[in-house]
PDB file of N, CA, C and O in Angstrom:
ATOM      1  N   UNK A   1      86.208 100.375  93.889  1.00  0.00           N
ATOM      2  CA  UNK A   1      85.645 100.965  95.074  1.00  0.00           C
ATOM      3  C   UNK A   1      85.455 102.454  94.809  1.00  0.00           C
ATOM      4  O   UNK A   1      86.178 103.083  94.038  1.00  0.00           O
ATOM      5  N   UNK A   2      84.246 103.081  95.623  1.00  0.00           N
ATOM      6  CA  UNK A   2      84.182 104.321  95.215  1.00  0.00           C
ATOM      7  C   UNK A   2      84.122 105.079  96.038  1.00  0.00           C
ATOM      8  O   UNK A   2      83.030 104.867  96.565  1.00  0.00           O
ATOM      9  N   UNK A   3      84.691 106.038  96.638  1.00  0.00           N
ATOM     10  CA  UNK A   3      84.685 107.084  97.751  1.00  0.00           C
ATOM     11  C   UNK A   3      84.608 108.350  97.828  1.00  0.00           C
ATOM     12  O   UNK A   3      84.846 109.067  96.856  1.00  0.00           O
ATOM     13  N   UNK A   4      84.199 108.897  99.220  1.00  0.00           N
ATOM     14  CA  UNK A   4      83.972 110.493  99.005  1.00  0.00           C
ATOM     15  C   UNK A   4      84.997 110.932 100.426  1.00  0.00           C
ATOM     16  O   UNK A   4      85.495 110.162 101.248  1.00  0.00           O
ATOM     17  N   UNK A   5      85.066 112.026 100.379  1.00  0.00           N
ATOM     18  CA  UNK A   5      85.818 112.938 101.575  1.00  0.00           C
ATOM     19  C   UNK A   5      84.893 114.325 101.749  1.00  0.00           C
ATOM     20  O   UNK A   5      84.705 115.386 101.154  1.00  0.00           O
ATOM     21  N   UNK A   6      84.549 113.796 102.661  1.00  0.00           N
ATOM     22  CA  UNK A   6      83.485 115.512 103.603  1.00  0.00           C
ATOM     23  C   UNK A   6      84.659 115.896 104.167  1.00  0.00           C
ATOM     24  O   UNK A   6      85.508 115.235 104.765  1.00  0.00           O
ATOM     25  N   UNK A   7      84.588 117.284 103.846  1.00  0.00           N
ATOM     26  CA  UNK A   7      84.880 118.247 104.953  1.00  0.00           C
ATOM     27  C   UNK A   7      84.351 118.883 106.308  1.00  0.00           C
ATOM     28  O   UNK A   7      83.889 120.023 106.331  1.00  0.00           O
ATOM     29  N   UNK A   8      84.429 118.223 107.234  1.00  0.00           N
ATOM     30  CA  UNK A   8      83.984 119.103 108.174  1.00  0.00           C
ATOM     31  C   UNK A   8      84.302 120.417 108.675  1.00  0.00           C
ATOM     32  O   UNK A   8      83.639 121.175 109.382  1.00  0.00           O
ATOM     33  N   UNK A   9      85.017 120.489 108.360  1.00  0.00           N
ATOM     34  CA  UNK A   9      85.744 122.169 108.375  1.00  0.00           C
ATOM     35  C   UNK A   9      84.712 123.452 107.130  1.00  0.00           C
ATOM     36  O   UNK A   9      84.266 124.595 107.232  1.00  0.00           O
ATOM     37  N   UNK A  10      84.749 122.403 106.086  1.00  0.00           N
ATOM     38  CA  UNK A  10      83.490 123.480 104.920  1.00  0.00           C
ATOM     39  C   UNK A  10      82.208 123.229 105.116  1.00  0.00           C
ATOM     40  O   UNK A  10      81.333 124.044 104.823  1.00  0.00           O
ATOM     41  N   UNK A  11      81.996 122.175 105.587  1.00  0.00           N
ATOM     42  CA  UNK A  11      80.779 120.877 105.753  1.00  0.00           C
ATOM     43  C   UNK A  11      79.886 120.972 104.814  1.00  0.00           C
ATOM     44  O   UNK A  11      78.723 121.377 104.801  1.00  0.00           O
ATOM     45  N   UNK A  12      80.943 120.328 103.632  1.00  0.00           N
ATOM     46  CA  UNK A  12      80.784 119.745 102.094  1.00  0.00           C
ATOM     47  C   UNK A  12      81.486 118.813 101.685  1.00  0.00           C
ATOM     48  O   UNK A  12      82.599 118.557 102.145  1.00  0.00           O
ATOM     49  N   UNK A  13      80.798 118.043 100.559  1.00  0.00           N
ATOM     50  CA  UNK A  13      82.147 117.168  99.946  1.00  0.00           C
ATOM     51  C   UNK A  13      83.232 118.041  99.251  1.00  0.00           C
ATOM     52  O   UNK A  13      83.217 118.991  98.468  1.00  0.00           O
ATOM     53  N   UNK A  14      84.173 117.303  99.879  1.00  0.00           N
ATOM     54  CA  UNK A  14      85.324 117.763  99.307  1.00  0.00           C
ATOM     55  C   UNK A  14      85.992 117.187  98.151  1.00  0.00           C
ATOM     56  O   UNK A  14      86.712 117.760  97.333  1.00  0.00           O
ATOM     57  N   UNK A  15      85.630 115.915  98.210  1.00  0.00           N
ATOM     58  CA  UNK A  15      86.486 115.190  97.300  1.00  0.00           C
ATOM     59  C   UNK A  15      85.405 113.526  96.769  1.00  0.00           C
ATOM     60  O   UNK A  15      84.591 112.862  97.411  1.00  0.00           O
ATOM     61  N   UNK A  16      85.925 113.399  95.386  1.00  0.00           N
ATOM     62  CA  UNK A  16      85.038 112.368  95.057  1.00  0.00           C
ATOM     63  C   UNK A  16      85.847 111.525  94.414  1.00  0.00           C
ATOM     64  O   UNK A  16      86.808 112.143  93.955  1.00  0.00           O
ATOM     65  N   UNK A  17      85.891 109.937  94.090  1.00  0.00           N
ATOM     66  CA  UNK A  17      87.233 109.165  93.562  1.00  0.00           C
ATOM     67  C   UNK A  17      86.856 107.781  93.298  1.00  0.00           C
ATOM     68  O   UNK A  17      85.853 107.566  93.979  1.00  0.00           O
ATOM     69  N   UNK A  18      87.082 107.044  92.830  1.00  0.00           N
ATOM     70  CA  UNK A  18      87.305 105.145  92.517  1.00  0.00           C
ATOM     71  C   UNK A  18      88.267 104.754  92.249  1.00  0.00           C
ATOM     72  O   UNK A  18      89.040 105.360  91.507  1.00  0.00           O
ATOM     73  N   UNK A  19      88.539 103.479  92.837  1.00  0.00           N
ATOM     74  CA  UNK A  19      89.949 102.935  92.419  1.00  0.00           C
ATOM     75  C   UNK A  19      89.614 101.183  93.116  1.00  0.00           C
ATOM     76  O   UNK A  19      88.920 100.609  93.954  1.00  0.00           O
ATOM     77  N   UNK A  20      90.678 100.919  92.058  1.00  0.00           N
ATOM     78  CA  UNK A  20      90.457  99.345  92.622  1.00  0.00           C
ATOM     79  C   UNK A  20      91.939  98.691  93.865  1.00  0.00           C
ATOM     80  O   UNK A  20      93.166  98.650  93.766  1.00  0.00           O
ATOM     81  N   UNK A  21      90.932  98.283  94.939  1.00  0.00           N
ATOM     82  CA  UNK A  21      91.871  97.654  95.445  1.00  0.00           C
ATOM     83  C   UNK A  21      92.780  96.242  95.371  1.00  0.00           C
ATOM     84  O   UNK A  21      92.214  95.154  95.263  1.00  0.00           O
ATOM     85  N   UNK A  22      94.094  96.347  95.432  1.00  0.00           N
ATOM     86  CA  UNK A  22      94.531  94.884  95.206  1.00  0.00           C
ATOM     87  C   UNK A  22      95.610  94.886  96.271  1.00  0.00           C
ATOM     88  O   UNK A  22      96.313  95.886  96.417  1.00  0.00           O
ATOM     89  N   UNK A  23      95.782  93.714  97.085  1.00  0.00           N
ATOM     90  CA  UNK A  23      96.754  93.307  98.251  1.00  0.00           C
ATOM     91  C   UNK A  23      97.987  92.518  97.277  1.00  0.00           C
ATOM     92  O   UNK A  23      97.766  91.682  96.400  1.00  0.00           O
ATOM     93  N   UNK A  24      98.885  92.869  97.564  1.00  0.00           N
ATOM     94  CA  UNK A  24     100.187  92.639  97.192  1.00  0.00           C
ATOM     95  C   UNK A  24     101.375  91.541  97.870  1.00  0.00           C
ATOM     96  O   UNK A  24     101.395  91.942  99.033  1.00  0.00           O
ATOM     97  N   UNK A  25     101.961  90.864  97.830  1.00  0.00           N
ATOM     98  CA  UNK A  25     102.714  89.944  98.325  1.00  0.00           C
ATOM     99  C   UNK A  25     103.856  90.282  97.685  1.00  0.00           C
ATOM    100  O   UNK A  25     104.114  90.044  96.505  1.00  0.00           O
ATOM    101  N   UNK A  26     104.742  91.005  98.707  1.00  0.00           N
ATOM    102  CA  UNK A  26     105.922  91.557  98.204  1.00  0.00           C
ATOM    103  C   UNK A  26     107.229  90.757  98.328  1.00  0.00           C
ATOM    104  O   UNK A  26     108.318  91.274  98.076  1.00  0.00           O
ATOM    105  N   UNK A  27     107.082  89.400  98.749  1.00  0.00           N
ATOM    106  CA  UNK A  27     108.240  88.090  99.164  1.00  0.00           C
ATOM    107  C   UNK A  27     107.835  87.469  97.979  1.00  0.00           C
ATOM    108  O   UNK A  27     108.813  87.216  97.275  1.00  0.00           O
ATOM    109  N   UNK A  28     106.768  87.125  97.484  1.00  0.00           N
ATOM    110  CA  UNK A  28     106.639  86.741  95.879  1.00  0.00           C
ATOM    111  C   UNK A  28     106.689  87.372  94.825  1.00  0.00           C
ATOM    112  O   UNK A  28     107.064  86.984  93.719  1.00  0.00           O
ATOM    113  N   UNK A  29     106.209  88.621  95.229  1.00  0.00           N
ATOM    114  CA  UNK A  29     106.424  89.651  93.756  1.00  0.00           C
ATOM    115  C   UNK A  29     105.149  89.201  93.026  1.00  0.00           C
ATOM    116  O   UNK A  29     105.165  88.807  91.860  1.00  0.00           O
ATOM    117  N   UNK A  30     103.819  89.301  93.937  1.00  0.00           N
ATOM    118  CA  UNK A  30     102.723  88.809  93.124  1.00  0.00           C
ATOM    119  C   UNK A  30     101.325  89.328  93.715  1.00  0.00           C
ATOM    120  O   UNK A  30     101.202  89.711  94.878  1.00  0.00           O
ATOM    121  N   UNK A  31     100.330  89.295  92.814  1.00  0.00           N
ATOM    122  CA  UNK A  31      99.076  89.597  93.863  1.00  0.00           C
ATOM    123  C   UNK A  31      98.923  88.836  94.669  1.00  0.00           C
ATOM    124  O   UNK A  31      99.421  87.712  94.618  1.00  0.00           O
ATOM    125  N   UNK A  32      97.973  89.386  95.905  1.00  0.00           N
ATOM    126  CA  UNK A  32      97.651  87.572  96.512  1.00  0.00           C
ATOM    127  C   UNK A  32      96.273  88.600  97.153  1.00  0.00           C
ATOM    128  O   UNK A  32      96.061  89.809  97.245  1.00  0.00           O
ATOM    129  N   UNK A  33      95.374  87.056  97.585  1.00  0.00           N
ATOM    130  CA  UNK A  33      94.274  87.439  97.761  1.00  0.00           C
ATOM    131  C   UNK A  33      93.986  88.182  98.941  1.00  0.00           C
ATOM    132  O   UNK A  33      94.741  87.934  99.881  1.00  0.00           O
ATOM    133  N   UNK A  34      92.874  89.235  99.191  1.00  0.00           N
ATOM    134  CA  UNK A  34      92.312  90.525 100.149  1.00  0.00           C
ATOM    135  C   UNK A  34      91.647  89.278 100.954  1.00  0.00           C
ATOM    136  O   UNK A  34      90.905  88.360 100.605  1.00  0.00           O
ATOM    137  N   UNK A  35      92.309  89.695 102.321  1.00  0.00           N
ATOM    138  CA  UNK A  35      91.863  89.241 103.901  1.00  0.00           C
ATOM    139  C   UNK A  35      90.865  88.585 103.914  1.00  0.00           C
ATOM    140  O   UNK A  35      90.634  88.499 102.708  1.00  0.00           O
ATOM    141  N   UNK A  36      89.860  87.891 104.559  1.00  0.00           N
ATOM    142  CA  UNK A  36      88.135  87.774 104.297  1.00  0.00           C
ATOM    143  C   UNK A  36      87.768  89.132 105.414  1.00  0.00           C
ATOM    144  O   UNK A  36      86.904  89.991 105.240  1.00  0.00           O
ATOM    145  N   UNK A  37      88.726  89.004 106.594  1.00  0.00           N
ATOM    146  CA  UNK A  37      88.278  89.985 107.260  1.00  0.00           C
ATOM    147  C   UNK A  37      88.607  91.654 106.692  1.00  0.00           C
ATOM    148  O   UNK A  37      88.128  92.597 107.322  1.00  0.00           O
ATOM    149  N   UNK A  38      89.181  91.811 105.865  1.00  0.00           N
ATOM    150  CA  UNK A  38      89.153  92.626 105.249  1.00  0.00           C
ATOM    151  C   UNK A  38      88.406  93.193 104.379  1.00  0.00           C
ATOM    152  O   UNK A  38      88.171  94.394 104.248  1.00  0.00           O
ATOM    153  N   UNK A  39      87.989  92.213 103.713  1.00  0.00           N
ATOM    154  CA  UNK A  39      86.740  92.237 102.577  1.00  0.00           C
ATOM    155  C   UNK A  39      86.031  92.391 103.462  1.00  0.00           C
ATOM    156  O   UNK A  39      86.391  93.536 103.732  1.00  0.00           O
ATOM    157  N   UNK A  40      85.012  92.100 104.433  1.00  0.00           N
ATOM    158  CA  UNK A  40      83.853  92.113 105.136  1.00  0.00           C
ATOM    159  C   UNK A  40      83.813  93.776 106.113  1.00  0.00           C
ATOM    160  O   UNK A  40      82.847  94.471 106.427  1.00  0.00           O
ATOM    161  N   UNK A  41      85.060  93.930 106.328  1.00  0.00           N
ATOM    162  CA  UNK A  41      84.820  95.762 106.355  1.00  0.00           C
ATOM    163  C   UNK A  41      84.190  96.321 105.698  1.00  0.00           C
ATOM    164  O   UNK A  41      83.162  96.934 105.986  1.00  0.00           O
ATOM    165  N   UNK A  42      85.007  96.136 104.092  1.00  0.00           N
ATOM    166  CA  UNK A  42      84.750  97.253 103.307  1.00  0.00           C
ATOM    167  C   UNK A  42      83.423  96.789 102.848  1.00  0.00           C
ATOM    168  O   UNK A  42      82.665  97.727 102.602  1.00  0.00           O
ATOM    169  N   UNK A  43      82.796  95.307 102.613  1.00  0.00           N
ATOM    170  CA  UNK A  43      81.486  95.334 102.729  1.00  0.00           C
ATOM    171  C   UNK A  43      80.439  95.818 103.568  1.00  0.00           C
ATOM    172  O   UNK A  43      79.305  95.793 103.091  1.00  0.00           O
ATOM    173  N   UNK A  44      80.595  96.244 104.697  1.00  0.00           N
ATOM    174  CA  UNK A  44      80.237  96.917 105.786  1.00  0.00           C
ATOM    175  C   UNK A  44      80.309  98.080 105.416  1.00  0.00           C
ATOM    176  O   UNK A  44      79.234  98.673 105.330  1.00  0.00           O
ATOM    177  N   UNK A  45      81.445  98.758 105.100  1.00  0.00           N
ATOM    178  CA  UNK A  45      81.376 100.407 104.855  1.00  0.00           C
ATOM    179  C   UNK A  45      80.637 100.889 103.574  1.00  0.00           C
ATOM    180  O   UNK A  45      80.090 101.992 103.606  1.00  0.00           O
ATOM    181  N   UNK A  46      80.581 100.047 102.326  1.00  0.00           N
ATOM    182  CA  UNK A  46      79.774 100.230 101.887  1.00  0.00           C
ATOM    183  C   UNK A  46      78.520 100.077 101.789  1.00  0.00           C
ATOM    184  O   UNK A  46      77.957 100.520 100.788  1.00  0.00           O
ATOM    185  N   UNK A  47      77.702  99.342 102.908  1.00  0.00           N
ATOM    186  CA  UNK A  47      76.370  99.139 103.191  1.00  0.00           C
ATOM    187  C   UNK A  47      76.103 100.447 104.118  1.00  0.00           C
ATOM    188  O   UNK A  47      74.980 100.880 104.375  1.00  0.00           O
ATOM    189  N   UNK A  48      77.167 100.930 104.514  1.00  0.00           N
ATOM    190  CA  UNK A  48      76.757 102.514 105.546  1.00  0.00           C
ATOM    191  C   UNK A  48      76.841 102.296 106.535  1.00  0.00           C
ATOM    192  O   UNK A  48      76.317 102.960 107.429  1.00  0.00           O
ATOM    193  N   UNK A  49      77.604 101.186 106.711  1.00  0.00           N
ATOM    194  CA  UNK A  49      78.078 100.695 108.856  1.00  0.00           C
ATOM    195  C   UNK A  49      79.122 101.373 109.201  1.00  0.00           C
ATOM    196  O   UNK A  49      80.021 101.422 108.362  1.00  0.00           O
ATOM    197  N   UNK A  50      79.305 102.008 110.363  1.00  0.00           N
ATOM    198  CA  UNK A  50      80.782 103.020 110.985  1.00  0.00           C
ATOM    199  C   UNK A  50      81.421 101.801 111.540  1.00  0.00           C
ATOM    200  O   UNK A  50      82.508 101.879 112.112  1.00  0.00           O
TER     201      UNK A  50
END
């Protein structure tokens, strides 16, 4: 995933970044799979939906 941070205070980017997300299952001690409703946010936020 790739993201930015505006400043509205400078009203510029402030900050630029990627990283991969992974959901965690901490009673197994294992990955486990990202929400659907979760996924379909961040598909949303990256198409440019608030």
């Amino acid at each position: 995933m790739r993201y930015a941070v505006y400043s509205h205070r400078l009203g510029r980017l402030a900050a630029e970044g990627e990283g991969t997300l992974v959901c965690f299952d901490y009673r197994q001690n294992r990955k486990a799979p990202v929400p659907e409703k979760l996924r379909a946010r961040i598909a949303e936020l990256q198409a440019g939906g608030s």
